[in-house]
MDTraj code that builds the backbone (N, CA, C; nanometers):
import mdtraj as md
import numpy as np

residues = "UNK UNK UNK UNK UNK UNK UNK UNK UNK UNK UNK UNK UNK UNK UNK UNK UNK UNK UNK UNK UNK UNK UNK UNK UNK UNK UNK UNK UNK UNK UNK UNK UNK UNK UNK UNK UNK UNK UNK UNK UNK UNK UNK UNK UNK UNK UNK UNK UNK UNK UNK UNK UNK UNK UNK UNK UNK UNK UNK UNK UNK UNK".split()
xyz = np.array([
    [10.8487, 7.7632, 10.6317],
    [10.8113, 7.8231, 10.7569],
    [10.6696, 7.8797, 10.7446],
    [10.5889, 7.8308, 10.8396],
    [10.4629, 7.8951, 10.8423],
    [10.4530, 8.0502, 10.8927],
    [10.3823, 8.1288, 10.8082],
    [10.3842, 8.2933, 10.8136],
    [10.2452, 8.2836, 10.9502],
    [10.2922, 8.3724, 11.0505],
    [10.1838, 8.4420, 11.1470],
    [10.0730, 8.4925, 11.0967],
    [9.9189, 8.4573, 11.1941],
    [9.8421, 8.5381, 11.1347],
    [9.8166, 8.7034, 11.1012],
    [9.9501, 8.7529, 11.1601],
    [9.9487, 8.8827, 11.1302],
    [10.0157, 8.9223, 11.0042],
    [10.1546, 8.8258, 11.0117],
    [10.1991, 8.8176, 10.8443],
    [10.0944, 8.8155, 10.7413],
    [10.0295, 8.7134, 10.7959],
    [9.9713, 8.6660, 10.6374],
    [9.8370, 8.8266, 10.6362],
    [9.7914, 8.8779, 10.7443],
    [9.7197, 8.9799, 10.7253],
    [9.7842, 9.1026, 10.6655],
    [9.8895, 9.1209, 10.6648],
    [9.9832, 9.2041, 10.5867],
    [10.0075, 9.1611, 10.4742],
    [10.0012, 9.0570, 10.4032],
    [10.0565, 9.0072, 10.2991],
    [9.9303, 9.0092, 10.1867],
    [9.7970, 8.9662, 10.2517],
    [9.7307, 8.9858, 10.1779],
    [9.6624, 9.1399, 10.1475],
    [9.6928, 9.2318, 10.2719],
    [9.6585, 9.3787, 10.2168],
    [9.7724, 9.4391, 10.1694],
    [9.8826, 9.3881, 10.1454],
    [9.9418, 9.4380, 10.0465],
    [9.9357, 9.4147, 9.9201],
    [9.8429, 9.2796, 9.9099],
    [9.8762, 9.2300, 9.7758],
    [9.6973, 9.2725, 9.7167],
    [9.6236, 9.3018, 9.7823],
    [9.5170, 9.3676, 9.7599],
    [9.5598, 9.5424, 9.6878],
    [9.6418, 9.5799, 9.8126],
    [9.7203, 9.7393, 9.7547],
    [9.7611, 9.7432, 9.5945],
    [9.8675, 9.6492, 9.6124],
    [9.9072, 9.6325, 9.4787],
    [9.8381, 9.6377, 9.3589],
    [9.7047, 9.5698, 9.3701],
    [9.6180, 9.5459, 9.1853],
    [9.4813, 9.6520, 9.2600],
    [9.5513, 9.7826, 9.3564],
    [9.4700, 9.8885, 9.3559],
    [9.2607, 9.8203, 9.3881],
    [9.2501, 9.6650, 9.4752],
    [9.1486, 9.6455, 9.5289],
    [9.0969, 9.6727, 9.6609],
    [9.0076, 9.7091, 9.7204],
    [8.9436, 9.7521, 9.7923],
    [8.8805, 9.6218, 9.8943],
    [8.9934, 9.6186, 9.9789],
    [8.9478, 9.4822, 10.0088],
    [8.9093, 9.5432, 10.1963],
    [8.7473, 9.5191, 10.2143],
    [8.7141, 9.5642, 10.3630],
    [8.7545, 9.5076, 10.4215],
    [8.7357, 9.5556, 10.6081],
    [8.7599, 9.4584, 10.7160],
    [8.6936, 9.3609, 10.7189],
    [8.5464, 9.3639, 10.6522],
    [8.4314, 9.2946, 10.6584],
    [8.4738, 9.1552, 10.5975],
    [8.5460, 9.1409, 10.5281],
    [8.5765, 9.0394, 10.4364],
    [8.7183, 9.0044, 10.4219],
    [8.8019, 9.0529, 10.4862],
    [8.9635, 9.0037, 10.4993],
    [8.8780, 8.9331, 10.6370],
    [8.8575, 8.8451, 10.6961],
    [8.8919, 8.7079, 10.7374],
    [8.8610, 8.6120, 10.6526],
    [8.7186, 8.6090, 10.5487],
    [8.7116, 8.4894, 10.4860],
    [8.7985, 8.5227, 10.3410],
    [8.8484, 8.5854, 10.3206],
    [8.9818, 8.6153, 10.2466],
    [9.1099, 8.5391, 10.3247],
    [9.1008, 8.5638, 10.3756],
    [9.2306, 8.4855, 10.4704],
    [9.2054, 8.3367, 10.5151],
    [9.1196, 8.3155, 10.4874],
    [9.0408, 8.1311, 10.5390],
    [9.1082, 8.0774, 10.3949],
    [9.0557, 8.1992, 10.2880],
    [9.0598, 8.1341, 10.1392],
    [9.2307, 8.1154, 10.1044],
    [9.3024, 8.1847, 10.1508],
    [9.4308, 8.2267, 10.0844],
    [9.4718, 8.0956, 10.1869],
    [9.4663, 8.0793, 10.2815],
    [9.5132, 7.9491, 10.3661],
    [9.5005, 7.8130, 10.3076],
    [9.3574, 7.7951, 10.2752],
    [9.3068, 7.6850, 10.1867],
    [9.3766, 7.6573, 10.0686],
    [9.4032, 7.7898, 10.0007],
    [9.5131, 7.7615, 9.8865],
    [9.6003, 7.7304, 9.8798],
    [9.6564, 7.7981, 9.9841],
    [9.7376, 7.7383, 9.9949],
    [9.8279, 7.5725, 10.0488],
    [9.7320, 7.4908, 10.0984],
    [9.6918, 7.3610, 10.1498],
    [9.6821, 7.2991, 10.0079],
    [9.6382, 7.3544, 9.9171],
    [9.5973, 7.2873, 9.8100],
    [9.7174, 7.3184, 9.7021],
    [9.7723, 7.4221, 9.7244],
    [9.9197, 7.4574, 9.6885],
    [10.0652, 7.3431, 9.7206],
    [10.0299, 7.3064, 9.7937],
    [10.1501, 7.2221, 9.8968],
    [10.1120, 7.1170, 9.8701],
    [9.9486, 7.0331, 9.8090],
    [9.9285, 6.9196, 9.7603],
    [9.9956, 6.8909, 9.6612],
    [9.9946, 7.0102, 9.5386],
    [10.0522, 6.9878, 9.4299],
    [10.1866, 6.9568, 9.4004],
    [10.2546, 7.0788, 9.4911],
    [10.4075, 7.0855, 9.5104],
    [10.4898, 6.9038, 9.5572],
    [10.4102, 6.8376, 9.6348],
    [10.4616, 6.7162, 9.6643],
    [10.4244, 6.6256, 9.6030],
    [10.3159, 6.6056, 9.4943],
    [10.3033, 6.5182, 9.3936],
    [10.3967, 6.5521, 9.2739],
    [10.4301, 6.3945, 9.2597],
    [10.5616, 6.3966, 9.1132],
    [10.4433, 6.3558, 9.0059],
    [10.4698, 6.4228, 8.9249],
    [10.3598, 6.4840, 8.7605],
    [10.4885, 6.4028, 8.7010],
    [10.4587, 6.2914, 8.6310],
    [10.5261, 6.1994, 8.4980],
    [10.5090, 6.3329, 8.3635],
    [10.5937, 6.3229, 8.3155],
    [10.6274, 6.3709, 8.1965],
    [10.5291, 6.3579, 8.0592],
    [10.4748, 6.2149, 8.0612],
    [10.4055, 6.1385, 7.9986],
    [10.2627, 6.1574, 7.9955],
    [10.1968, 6.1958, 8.1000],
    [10.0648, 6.2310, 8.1358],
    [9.9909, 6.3035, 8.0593],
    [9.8828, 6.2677, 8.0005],
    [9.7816, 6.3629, 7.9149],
    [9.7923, 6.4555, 8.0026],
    [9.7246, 6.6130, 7.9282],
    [9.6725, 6.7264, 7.9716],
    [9.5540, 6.7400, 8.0467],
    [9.4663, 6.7232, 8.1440],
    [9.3675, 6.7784, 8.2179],
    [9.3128, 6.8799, 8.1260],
    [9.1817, 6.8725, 8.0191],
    [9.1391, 6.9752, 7.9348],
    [9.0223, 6.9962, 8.0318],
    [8.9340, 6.9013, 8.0895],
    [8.8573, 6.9909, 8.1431],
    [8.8366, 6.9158, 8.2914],
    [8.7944, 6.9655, 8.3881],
    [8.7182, 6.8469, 8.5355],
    [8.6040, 6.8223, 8.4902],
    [8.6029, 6.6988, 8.5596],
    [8.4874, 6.6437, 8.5650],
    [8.4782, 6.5280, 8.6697],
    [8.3916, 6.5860, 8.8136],
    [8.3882, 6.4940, 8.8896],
    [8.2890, 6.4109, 8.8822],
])
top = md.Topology()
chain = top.add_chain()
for i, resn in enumerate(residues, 1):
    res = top.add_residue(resn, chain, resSeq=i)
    for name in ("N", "CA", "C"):
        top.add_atom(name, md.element.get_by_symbol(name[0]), res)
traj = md.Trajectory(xyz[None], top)
């Protein structure tokens, strides 16, 4: 289920609260662009099947 943009504005100043950061108004929207994006890139991972077999990723390189 997709969280509201008010959820997710609660979610991330709580989770700012939590590790005691100081997170302004000035900068919780592109905080919230970022945590979205991650999550997009979160949900890429989650639906790709990773073989067992696969070397380790030691470093990128595009």
């Amino acid at each position: 289920m997709k969280k509201s943009q008010t959820d997710m504005t609660l979610l991330v100043q709580a989770r700012a609260a939590a590790i005691d950061l100081d997170l302004s108004d000035r900068c919780l929207p592109s905080v919230l662009t970022n945590t979205e994006l991650l999550g997009h890139y979160a949900d890429l991972l989650n639906r790709h099947v990773f073989s067992d077999e696969c070397e380790p990723a030691f470093e990128y390189v595009p």
